[in-house]
N, C-alpha and C positions, 0 to 999 in steps of 0.2 A: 175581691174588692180592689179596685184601683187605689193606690196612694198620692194619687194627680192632684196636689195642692194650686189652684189658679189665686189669679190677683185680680182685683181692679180697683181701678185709682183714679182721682182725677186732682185739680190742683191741690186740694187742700185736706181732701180725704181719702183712705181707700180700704180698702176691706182682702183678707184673702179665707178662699173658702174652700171648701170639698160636701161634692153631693155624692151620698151612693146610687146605684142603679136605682134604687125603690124611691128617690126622689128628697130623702131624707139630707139635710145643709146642716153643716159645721160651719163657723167664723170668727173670723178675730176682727176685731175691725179697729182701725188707727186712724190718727190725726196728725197733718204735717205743721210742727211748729216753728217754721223758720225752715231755712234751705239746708240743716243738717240735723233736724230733729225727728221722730217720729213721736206719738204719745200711744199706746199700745191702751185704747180705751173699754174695748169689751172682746168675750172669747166666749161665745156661745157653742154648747157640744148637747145635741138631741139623746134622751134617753138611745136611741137605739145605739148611739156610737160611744156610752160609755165605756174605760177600761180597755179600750181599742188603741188609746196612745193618739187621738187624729187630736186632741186639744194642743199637745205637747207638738205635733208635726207643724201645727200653725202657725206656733210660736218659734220652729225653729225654722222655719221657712225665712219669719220675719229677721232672727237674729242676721241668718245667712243674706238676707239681701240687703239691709242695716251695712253686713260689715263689707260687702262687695261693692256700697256705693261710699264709703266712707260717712255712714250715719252715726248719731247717737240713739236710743230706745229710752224712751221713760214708761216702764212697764205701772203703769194706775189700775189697769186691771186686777184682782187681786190673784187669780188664775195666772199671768203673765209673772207678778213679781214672786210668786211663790215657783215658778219654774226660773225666775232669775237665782233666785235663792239656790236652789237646787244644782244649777251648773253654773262653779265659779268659772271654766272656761269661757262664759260669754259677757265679763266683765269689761272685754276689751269697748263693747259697746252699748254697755249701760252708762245712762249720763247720770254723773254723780256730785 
């Protein structure tokens, strides 16, 4: 299985996801609130990609391009704030 997390965005929304070959999608999906915010609003993971770690790849995809563009993250998901929880190292970009 490929671990190829894509994006797409457009002004005010965007979503990043992973399909496996069987056609089965993962996603996180976010909202741009202002020109340095994101809002991390849902993380959807298909029974088949349970325990696989792809909910956690999404979310760190997001942290990684958050902290590459100088963003803040307001993880509302509760999937998203329970992995903010989880690694105090991504504090630098949680907006608090």
């Amino acid at each position: 299985m490929s671990d190829t997390i894509h994006l797409d965005e457009t002004d005010t929304k965007g979503r990043y996801w992973f399909r496996s070959p069987d056609g089965d999608e993962a996603e996180m999906t976010f909202t741009k609130s202002g020109p340095n915010t994101i809002i991390i609003d849902h993380t959807m993971v298909p029974d088949a990609f349970r325990g696989q770690g792809i909910g956690l790849k999404l979310v760190e995809r997001g942290v990684a391009d958050a902290r590459a563009a100088g963003k803040k993250i307001i993880p509302l998901c509760p999937f998203a704030a329970a992995q903010f929880r989880r690694h105090p190292e991504w504090a630098d970009v949680l907006k608090g």
